[in-house]
C-alpha positions, 0 to 999 in steps of 0.5 A: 500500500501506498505511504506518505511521510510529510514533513515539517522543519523550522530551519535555524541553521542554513548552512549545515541544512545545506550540507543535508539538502546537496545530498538528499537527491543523490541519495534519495534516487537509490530507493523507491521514493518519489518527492511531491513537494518541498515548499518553504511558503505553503499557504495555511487553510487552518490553524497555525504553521510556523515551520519554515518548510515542508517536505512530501513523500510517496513511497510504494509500500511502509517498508520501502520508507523504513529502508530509505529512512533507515540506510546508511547512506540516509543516517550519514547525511541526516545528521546535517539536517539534525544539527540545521533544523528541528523536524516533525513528520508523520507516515500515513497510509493512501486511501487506495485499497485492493479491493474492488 
């Protein structure tokens, strides 16, 4: 089943979010992700956004996530974004089924 993982940041550290951002599109082509948005002015529809940024995913399944999240090469390069940033995201389920 398909999944999302949507992200919020509030960067405070642009320098070393950058060392994270010049690499997450290298990295990220080697798994089975696709990247829908990133958007540092996302119009609010209700209630309150103070991060500085926004990040969506789709991935093919929950464990395709879990292998991009928890490989290597993606625990090398998050520690920049760790140090440059605060973040808060989520994995939800499509709302596709199988059955007809």
């Amino acid at each position: 089943m398909t999944v999302y993982i949507l992200s919020r940041l509030t960067i405070h550290d642009r320098a070393e979010y950058d060392k994270y951002e010049n690499q997450f599109e290298e990295v990220f082509a080697h798994f089975n992700g696709k990247l829908l948005s990133v958007d540092e002015e996302p119009l609010v529809l209700a209630g309150e956004w103070e991060a500085t940024r926004s990040v969506l995913m789709e991935f093919p399944s929950k464990e395709d996530a879990f292998t991009w999240m928890q490989s290597d090469a993606y625990q090398r390069i998050s520690k920049h974004r760790n140090a440059g940033s605060t973040l808060s995201s989520i994995l939800v389920k499509s709302t596709e089924t199988d059955e007809i």
